[in-house]
N, C-alpha and C positions, 0 to 999 in steps of 0.2 A: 296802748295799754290803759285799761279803766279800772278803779278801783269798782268794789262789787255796792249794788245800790244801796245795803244797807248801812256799808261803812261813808259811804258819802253822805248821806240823810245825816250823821250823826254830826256831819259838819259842813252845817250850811255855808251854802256862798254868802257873804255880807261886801265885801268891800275888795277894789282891787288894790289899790295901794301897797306896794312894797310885799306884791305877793310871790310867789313861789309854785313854779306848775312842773309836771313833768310831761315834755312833748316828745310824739311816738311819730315821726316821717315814715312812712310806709315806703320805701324806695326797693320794688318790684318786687313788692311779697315778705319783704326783709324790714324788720322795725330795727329805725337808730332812735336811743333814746337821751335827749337832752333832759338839763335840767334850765329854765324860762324861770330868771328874775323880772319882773316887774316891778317900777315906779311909776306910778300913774299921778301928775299932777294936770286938774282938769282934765281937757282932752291930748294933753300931749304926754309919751309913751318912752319912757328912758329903761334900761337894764342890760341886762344880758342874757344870751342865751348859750348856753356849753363852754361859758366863759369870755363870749365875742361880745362886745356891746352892739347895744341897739339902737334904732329911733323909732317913731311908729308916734299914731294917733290912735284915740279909744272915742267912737263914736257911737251914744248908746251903747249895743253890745257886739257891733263890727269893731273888732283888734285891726289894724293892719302893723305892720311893723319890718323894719329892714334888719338885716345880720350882716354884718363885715368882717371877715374870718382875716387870722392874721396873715393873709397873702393876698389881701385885695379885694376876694371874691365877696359877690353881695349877693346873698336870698334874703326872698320876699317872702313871706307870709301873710295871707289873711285868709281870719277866722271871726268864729263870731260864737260868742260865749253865752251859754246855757248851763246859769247855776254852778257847779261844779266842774263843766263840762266844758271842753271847747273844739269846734271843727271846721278845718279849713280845706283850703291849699296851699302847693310854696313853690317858688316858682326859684329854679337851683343852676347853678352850672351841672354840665353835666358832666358824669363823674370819669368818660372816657374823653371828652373834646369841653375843653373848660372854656371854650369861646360860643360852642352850643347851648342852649337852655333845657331844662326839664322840668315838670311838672310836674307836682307828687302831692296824693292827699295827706295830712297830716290831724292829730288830735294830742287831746292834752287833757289830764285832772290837775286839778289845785291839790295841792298840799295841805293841809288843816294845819294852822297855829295852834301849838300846844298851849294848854289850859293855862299853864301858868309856869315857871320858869324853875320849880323844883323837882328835881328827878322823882318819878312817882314808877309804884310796882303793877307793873299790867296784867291780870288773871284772864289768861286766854287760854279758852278751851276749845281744840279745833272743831270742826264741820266737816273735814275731808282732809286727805293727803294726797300727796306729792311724790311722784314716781320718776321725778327728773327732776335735775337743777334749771332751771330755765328763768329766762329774763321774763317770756311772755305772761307766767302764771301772774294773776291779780293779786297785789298784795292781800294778805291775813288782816295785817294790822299795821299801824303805823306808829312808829315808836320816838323819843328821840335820845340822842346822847347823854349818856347817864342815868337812863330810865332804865328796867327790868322787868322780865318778861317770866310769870311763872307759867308752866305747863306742862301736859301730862306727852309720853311719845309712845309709839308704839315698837313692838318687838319686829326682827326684821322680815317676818312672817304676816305683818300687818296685823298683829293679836293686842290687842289692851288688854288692861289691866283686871278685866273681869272674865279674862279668856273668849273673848268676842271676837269674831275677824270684822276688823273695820276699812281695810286695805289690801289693796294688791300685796301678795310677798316682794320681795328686791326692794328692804330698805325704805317703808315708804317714810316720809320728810313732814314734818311739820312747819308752814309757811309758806310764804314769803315773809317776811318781817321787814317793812321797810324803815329804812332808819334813817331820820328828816337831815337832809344836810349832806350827806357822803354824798363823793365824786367819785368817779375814776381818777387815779396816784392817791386818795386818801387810804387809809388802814383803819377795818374794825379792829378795837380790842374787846374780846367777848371773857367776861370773866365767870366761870363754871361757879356759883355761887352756892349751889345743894342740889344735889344727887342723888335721890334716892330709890333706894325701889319699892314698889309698889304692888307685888304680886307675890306667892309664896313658892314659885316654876321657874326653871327656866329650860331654853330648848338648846339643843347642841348634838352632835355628831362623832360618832369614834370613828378613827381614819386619820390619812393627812395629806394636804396637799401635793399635788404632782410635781411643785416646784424641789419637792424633800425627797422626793422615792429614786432612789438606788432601782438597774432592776429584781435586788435579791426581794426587797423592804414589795417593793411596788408588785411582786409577787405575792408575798406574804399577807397583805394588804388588799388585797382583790376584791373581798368579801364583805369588805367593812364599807362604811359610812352610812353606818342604820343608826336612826334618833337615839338620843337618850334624855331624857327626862331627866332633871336637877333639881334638892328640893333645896330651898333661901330658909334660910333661917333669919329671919330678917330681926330678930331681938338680939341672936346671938351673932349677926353678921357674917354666918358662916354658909357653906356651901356643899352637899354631897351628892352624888351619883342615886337616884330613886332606886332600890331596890338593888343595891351592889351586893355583892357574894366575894367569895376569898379572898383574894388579896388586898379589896375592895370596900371591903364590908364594912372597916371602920376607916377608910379615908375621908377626910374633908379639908374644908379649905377657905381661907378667909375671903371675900367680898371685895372685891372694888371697882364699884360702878363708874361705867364710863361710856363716852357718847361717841357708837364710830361713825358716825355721820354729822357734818357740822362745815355749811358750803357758803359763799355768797355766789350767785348767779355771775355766770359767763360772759364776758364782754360781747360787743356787736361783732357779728360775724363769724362766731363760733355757734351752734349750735345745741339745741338743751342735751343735756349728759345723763345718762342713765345712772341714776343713785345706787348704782352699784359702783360707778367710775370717780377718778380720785385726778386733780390738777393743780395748775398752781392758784386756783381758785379754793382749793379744799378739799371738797367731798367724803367716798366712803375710805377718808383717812384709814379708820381700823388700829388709831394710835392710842394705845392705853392710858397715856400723861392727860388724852382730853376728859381731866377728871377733878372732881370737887376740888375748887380750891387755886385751878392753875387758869391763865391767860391763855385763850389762842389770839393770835392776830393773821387778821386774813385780808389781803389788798384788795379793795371795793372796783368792782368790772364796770359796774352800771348806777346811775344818780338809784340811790336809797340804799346801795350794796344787794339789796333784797336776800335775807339771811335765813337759811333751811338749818333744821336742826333732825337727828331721828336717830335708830336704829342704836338703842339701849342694850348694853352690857353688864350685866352683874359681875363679869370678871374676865379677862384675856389674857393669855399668856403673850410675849412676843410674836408678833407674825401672825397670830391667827392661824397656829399650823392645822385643826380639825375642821379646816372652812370655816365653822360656825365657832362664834365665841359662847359665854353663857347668855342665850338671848332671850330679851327679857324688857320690859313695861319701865318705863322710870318716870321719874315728878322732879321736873329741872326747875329751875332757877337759873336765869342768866342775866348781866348783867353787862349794857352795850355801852362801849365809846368808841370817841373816834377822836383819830391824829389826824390831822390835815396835814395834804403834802406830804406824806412818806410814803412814797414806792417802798413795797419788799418783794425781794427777790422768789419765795417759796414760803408757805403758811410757819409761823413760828406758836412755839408754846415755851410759857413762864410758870416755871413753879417758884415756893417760895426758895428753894435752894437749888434750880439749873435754868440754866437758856437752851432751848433746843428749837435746831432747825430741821423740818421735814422735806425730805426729797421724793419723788413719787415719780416711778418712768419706768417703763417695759422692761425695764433692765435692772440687775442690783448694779451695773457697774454704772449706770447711768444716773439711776437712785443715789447714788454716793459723790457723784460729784455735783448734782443738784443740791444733795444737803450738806455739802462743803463753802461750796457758793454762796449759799444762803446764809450760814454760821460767820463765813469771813462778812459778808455785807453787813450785819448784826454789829461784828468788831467794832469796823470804821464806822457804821452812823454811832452806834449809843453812847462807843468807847474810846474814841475818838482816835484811833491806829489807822496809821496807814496800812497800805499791804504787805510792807515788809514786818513790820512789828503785830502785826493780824497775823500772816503766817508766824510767827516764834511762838507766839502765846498758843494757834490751832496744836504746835505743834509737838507742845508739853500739856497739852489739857483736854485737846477733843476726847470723845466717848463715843463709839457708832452704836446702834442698836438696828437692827430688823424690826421695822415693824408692822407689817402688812406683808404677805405673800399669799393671799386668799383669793387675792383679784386680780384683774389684768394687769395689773399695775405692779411692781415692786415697792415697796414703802424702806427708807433708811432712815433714821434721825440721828443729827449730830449732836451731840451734849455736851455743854462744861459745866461744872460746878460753880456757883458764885460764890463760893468761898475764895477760889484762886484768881478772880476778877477785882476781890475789891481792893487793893492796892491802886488801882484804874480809876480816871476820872470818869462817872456817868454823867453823858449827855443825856438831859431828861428832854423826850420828847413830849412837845404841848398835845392836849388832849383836848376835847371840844367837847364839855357836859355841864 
């Protein structure tokens, strides 16, 4: 994985010292991607790589360096560095007979040190989008904890803000966004910081999904899921039907924009994911709560998390029952940290008055006990409960909602109030910004 030549220009190689690279093993077509600390004193070469420490010498611009994983195993590496850049080979156990060797090409970019140590607002305006959650795509930009990212996204028709197609339809994504420091078992916390929309339309659908039709309904229904055209009233924050008639004529309906797409990229050996699919990585969640003001937290798969954002809503009922929500152009604001060392079980969202867990699985019944799990996991870290005192409290306070049935996926979220939480000690988990 290379960053693109502009965003490297912008931060030239100076010095290797206590640097930071991100290395891509090409092991038979399949990139693993570590993250490569460096301490260069002189020519001898200390760090770690994916967490394993190293040794290694720096000669001119030949790296060599050894990796000792914690079961013995030793790979070699060397490379030889070009600016920004680095390209070798590594020489591995191999990965069916660990007393055999394997070869495998490998590369590597440096990390840019941030300018300076206070969190600063990044105005990024894309070039292209993203039609899959994927590791391989080249970061957008590079951020770091605590920093925020303003930008504009597209409707899930690939349409801006000036009614322009700029995108494949299905959801297209804004990003990578890599964010300097995340591991895998780290968690981003992404805080929706403004929300707005940015167009006077939006697009959607009469009908309802097939997960909902009876076959009286699914009769009845045969005919439908023709466009309709929504106008924003974006002074008054309201919403109606373009050119509704009788019963319709004066419906409208107040606004609330929200993001149903919002993913980190897939760990190794999964495969990139159609931004229309939803995991425990995130995706086209299609969850109404990802909205001005609330926390997602999402478990980082790959070193940067690499963080897609897209497919803007003026407004969703639960579920997403007409396919489409009100889809529509937005001007985000987000706002990244990061916890080190917290696993979670299934992407979480904070508002300022609920905790909820999302479950996402082919099934509602499956859906349901993934965002049970997720909500009990929540208990015991924050709250400091064990199981049995996790289940008494699920069991006077959960909340389920539907929220997604648009996609292949079922979506459920579990909810409590945090009013009926805080007699409870919060464990505050540390954050890195």
């Amino acid at each position: 994985m290379t960053l693109s030549s502009l965003l490297l220009s912008a931060f030239p190689f100076t010095s290797l010292a206590a640097d930071q690279w991100i290395l891509a093993t090409d092991l038979w077509g399949n990139s693993a991607r570590q993250t490569l600390d460096l301490d260069v004193q002189g020519t001898r070469v200390s760090g770690t790589l994916g967490g394993d420490p190293i040794t290694g010498s720096l000669n001119g611009a030949q790296l060599k360096f050894t990796a000792t994983g914690s079961d013995g195993q030793v790979y070699h590496y060397d490379g030889r560095i070009d600016g920004s850049h680095m390209q070798g080979r590594s020489d591995e156990p191999d990965t069916n007979n660990r007393s055999a060797r394997a070869a495998h090409d490998f590369s590597a970019w440096r990390v840019p040190s941030p300018p300076d140590k206070a969190p600063r607002l990044h105005h990024f305006t894309p070039g292209d989008y993203s039609n899959t959650f994927s590791a391989d795509r080249a970061p957008a930009l590079v951020i770091w904890p605590g920093d925020s990212v303003q930008t504009r996204t597209l409707d899930s028709g690939g349409v801006d803000e000036h009614g322009i197609t700029r995108a494949l339809f299905g959801n297209p994504q804004v990003g990578p966004f890599f964010v300097a420091g995340a591991e895998p078992g780290d968690t981003l916390a992404i805080t929706i910081s403004s929300l707005k929309l940015n167009r006077d339309y939006a697009d959607s659908l009469d009908g309802i999904v097939g997960r909902l039709k009876t076959p009286r309904i699914a009769t009845e229904t045969a005919t439908l899921g023709k466009p309709v055209r929504w106008e924003l009233d974006r002074v008054r924050g309201m919403a109606r039907p373009q050119g509704a008639s009788g019963a319709l004529k004066h419906f409208e309906i107040p606004v609330k924009p929200m993001l149903g797409g919002l993913a980190v990229a897939p760990g190794f050996g999964y495969p990139p994911f159609s931004t229309g699919d939803t995991g425990d990585f995130g995706g086209n969640m299609d969850f109404n709560a990802v909205a001005e003001g609330n926390t997602v937290y999402l478990e980082v798969r790959q070193p940067g998390a690499l963080l897609y954002v897209g497919d803007g809503h003026a407004l969703q009922g639960d579920g997403e029952t007409s396919q489409w929500a009100l889809e529509t152009s937005l001007d985000v604001v987000l706002k990244v940290d990061l916890i080190k060392k917290q696993s979670i079980a299934t992407p979480r969202v904070e508002s300022p008055t609920q905790i909820m867990t999302l479950g996402q699985a082919g099934s509602s019944d499956d859906a349901l006990r993934l965002a049970t799990s997720g909500m009990l996991q929540w208990l015991r870290q924050s709250y400091g409960l064990d199981m049995s005192q996790a289940t008494q409290v699920l069991g006077v306070a959960v909340q389920y909602n539907v929220v997604n049935l648009a996609g292949r996926s079922v979506g459920v979220a579990a909810k409590i109030d945090k009013a009926v939480l805080k007699g409870l000690a919060l464990t505050a988990a540390k954050t890195s910004n």
